[in-house]
C-alpha positions in Angstrom: 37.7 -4.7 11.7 38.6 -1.2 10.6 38.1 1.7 13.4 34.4 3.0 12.8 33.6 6.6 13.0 33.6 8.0 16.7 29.7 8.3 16.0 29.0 5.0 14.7 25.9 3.7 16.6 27.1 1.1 19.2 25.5 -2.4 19.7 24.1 -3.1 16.2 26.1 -6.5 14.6 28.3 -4.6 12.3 29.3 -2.0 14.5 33.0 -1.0 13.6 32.9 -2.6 10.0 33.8 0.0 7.4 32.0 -0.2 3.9 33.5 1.9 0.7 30.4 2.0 -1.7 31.0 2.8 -5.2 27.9 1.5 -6.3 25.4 3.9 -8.0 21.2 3.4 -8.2 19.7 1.1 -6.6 21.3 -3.0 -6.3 24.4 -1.7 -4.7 23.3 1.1 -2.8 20.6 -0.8 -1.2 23.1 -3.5 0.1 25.0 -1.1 1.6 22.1 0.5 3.5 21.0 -2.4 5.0 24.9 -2.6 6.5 24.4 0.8 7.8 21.1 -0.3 9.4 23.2 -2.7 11.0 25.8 -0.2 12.5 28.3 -0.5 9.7 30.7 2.9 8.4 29.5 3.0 4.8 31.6 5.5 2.6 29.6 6.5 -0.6 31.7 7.6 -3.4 30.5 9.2 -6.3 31.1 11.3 -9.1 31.0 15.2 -9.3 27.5 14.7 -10.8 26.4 12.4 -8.4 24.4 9.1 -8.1 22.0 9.2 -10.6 19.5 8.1 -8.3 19.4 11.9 -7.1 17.1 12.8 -9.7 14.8 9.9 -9.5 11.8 10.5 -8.6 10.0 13.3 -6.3 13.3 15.4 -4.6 14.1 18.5 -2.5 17.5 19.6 -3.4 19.8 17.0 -4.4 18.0 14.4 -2.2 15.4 12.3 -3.6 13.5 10.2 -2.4 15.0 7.1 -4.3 18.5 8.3 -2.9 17.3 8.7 0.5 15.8 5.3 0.9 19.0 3.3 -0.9 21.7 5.7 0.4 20.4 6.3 4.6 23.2 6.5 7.0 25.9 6.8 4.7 28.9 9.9 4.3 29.5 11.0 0.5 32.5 11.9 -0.5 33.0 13.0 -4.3 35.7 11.8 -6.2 36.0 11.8 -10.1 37.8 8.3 -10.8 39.0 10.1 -14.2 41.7 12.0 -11.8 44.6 9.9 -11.1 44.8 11.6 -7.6 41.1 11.0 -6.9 41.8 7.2 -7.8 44.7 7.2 -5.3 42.4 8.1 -2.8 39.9 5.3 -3.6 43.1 3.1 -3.5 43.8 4.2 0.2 40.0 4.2 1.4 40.0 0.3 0.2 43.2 -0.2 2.0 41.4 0.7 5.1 37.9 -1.1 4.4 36.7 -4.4 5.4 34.2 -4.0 2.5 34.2 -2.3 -1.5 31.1 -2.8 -3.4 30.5 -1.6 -6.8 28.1 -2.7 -9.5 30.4 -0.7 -12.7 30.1 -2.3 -16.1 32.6 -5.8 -16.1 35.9 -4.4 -17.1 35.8 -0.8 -15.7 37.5 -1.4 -12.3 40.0 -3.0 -14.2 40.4 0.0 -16.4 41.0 1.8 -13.5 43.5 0.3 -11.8 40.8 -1.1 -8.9 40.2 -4.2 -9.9 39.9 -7.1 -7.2 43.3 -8.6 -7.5 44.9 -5.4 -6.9 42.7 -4.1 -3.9 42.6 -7.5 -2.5 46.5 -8.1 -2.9 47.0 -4.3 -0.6 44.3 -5.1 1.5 44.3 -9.1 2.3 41.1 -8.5 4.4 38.8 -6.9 1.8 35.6 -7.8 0.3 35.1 -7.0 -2.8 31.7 -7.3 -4.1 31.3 -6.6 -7.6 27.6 -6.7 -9.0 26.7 -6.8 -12.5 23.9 -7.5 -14.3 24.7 -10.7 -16.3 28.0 -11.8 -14.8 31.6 -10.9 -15.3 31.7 -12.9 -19.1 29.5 -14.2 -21.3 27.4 -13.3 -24.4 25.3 -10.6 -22.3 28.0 -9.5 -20.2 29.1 -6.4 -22.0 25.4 -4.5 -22.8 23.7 -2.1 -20.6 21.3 -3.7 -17.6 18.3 -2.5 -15.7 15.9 -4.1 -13.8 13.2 -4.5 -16.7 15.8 -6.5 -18.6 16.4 -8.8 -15.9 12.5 -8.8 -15.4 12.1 -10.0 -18.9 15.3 -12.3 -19.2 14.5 -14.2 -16.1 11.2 -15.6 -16.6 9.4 -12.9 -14.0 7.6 -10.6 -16.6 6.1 -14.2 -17.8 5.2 -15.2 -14.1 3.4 -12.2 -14.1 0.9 -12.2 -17.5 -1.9 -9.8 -17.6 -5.0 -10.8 -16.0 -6.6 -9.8 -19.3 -4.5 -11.0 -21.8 -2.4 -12.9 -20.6 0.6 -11.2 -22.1 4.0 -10.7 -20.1 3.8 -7.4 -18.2 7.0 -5.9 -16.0 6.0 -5.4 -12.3 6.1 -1.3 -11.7 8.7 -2.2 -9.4 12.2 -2.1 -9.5 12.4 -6.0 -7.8 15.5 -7.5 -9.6 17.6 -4.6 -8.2 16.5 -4.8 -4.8 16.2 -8.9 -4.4 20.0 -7.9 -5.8 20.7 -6.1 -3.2 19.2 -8.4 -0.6 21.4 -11.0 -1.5 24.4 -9.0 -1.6 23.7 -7.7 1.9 23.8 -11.6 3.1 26.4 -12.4 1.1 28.8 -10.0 2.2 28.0 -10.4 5.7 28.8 -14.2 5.5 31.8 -13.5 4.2 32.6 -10.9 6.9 31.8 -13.7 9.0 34.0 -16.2 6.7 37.1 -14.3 7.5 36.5 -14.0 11.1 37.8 -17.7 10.4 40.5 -17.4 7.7 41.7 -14.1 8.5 41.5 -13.5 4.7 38.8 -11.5 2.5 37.4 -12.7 -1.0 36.3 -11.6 -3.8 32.2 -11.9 -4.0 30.5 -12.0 -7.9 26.7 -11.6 -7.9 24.6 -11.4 -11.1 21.4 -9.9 -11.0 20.3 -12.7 -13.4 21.6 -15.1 -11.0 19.4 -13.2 -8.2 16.5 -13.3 -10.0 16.7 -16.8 -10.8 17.2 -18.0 -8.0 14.0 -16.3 -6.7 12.2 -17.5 -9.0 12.7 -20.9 -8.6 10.9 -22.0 -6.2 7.5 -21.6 -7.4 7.3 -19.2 -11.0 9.9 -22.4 -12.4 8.6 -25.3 -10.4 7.5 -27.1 -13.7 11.2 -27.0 -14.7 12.9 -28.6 -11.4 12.5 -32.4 -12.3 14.5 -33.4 -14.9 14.1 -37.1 -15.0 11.0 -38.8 -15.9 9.4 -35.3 -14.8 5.5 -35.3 -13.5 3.0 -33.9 -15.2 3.3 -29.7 -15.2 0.7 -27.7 -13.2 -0.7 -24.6 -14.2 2.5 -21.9 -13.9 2.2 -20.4 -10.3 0.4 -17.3 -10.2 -1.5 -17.0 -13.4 -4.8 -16.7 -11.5 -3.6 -15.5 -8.6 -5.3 -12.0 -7.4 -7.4 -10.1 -5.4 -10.9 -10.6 -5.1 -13.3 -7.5 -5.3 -15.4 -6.6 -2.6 -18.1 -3.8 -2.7 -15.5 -1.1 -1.0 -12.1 -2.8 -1.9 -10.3 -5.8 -2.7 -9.5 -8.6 -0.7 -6.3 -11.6 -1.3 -6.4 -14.9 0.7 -4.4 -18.1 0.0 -5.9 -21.4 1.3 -3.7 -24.1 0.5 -4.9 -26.1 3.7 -7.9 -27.8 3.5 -9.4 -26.8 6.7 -8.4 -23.1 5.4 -10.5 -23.7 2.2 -13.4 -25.2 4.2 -13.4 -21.7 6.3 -13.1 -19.7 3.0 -16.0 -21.8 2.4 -18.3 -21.3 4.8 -17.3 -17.8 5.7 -18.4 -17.1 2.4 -21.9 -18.7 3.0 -21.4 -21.6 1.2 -19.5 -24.6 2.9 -21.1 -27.1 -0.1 -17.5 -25.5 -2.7 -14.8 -27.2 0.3 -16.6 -30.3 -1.1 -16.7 -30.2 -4.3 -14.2 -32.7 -6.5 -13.3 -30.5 -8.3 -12.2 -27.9 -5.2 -10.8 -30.7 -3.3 -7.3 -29.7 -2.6 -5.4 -27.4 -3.5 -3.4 -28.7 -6.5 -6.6 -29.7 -8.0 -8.1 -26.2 -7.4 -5.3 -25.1 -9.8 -6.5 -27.4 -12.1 -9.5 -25.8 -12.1 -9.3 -22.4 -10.9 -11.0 -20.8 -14.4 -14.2 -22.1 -12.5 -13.5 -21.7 -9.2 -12.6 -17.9 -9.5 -16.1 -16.8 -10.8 -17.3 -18.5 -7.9 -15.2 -16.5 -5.5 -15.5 -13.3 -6.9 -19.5 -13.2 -7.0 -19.6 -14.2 -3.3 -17.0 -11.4 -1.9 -18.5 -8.8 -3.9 -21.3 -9.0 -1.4 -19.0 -7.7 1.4 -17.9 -5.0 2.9 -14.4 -5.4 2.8 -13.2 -4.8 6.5 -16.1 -6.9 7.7 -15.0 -9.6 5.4 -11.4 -9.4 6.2 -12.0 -9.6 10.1 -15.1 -12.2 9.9 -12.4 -14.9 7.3 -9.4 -13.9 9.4 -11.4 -14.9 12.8 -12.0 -18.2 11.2 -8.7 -18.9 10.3 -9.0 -17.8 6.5 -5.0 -16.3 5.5 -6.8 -12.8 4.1 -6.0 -9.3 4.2 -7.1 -6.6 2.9 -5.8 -4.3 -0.2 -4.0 -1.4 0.8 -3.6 1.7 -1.4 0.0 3.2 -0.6 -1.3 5.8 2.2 -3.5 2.7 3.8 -0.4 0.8 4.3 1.5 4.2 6.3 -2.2 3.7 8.1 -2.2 0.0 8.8 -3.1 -1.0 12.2 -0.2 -4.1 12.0 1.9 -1.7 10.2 1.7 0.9 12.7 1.8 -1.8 15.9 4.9 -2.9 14.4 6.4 0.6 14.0 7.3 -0.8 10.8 7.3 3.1 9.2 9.2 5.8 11.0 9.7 9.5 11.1 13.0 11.2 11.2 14.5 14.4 11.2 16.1 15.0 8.0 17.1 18.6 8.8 16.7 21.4 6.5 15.0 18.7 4.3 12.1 18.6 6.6 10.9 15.3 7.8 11.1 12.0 6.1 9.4 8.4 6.3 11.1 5.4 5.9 10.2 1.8 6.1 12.7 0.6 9.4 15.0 -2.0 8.7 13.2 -5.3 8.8 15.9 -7.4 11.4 15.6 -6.6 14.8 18.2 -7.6 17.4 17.6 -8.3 21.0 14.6 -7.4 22.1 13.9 -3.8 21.5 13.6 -2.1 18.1 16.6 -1.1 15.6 17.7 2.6 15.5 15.9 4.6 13.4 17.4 5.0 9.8 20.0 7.6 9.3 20.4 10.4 7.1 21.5 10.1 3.5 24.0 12.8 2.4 24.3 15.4 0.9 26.4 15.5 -2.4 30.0 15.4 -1.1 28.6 16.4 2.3 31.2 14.5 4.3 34.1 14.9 1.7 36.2 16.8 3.8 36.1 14.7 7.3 36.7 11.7 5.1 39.9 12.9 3.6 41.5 14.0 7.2 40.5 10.7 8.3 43.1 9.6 5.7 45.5 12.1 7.1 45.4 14.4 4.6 46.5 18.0 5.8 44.2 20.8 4.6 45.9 21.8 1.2 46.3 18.8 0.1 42.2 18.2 0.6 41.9 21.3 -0.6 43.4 20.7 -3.7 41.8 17.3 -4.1 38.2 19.3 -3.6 38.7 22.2 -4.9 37.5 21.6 -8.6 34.5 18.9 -7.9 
């Protein structure tokens, strides 16, 4: 592994594992943040504009909230990768990474002289992750991505019509991206863990189409799975799934057990629906959910919905309640779990992020760190390179 930076948070899994990120947005960016969750070095590199995802959304300064949440615990350093000597220095951070990730357009590495081959042939240990949103090649590859495309090219803005028309809708959520980024954060630590074997790097390729598709699978495509002599299709998972209204709120439960149905059942004050035919388990309830959901809805709009969600939950009824976005900072679970924290962000005030979900050993994960500033940490990174102050100051000077 590379030597980490002397503050680099000891006892986290990727502790001493240095990550060049020259990703921008959001499917890179969050990979890499989960690595620095972890205790990983991540270098952020962008361009004397910087990441776009600085002016997304609400923002103090050049830190938004989008960048704060997909860029935490990282050190920017800018470089413009139209400057021959600002590419030289992205040439000699890789040599001295264990990870590069970037999500550029297929063909613009090459273009600049960083595509895998090269990198991995000066630096037989690297990773290189390269993200894109179709793939490398193909009859998509070239065109411009964002999530909504994926959304819609994937099957998910069909697995999620419109409860009253039944048209495709796009979740106001940017979830290809960030299932993206998941997988990347997995992937590249498997193959970290891959070369603790061979001694040797690789060269990762992950799709955002391939991402998507692959979460989808298991239920939104489940009609499409069997190939030979396929079984009859069942309703497309989801169409009729959502929350029930109570008379203060909304309510969702799943009851794919039968004794979890029966519970519904009763809790509801009528145990006679757990044995009806047509309500008799749960893949025939999806045959005939248009009559079971008026059912449903008529009998929780009688209840309060805290006293509904703790009478059903006590009888072993999978239910929670609805939360608007400041009941979920309010949660009791979310708050026993310290799932949300605080932190000092400096002269940005204080921020709250959601803590990274893996927890190792039995006490909690550090707190997230910082995102930077534009180019905040540009100058420690170049002397780490050995650079002697005119030369970083020539390198600097003009971004």
């Amino acid at each position: 592994m590379s030597e980490a930076k002397s503050d680099d948070i000891t006892g986290l899994p990727l502790h001493g594992v240095r990550v060049l990120d020259l990703s921008a947005v959001l499917s890179g960016p969050l990979a890499t943040a989960l690595l620095a969750d972890q205790g990983a070095d991540v270098i952020k590199v962008e361009p004397p504009s910087g990441d776009q995802s600085r002016r997304i959304g609400p923002a103090k300064g050049d830190l938004s909230a989008m960048f704060i949440t997909a860029n935490r615990g990282k050190r920017s350093i800018v470089l413009d990768l139209k400057r021959k000597d600002h590419v030289a220095v992205v040439l000699e951070l890789a040599s001295r990474a264990d990870v590069l990730v970037e999500n550029f357009r297929p063909g613009a590495m090459a273009r600049l002289g960083l595509d895998a081959a090269a990198l991995c042939a000066a630096n037989p240990r690297l990773i290189y992750a390269s993200i894109t949103g179709f793939g490398p090649t193909g009859p998509y590859a070239g065109g411009r991505v964002y999530d909504a495309v994926i959304q819609a090219v994937s099957g998910m803005s069909a697995a999620h019509p419109s409860q009253a028309t039944g048209e495709p809708t796009l979740l106001a959520t940017t979830v290809c991206d960030k299932l993206t980024g998941l997988t990347a954060a997995q992937a590249i630590c498997a193959a970290l863990f891959a070369r603790e074997r061979s001694g040797r790097g690789t060269q990762l390729r992950l799709a955002m189409l391939d991402a998507a598709l692959a979460f989808q699978w298991p239920d939104a495509m489940n009609n499409h799975l069997f190939v030979t002599d396929p079984p009859a299709a069942f309703p497309e998972f989801g169409i009729h799934q959502r929350p029930y209204r109570t008379r203060n709120g909304h309510v969702a439960a799943m009851t794919p057990q039968p004794d979890e149905f029966a519970a519904l059942c009763k809790g509801l004050g009528h145990p006679e629906l757990a044995a009806d035919p047509r309500f008799a388990s749960a893949n025939v309830r999806r045959r005939h959910v248009a009559e079971l959901l008026p059912l449903l809805d008529a009998l929780t709009a009688q209840h309060d919905t805290a006293e509904l969600v703790a009478t059903l939950r006590e009888a072993g009824v999978p239910i929670g309640r609805v939360n608007r976005h400041q009941e979920v900072i309010d949660d009791p679970q979310v708050r026993h779990n310290r799932s949300v924290v605080e932190i000092d962000h400096g002269p940005t005030g204080t921020v709250r992020l959601a803590r990274a979900a893996a927890r190792f050993g039995a006490g909690d994960p550090p707190a997230p760190g910082r995102a930077p500033h534009l180019g905040e940490q540009g100058r420690s990174v170049l002397a780490e390179l050995g650079l002697d102050a005119a030369r970083i100051a020539a390198l600097l000077g003009s971004v």
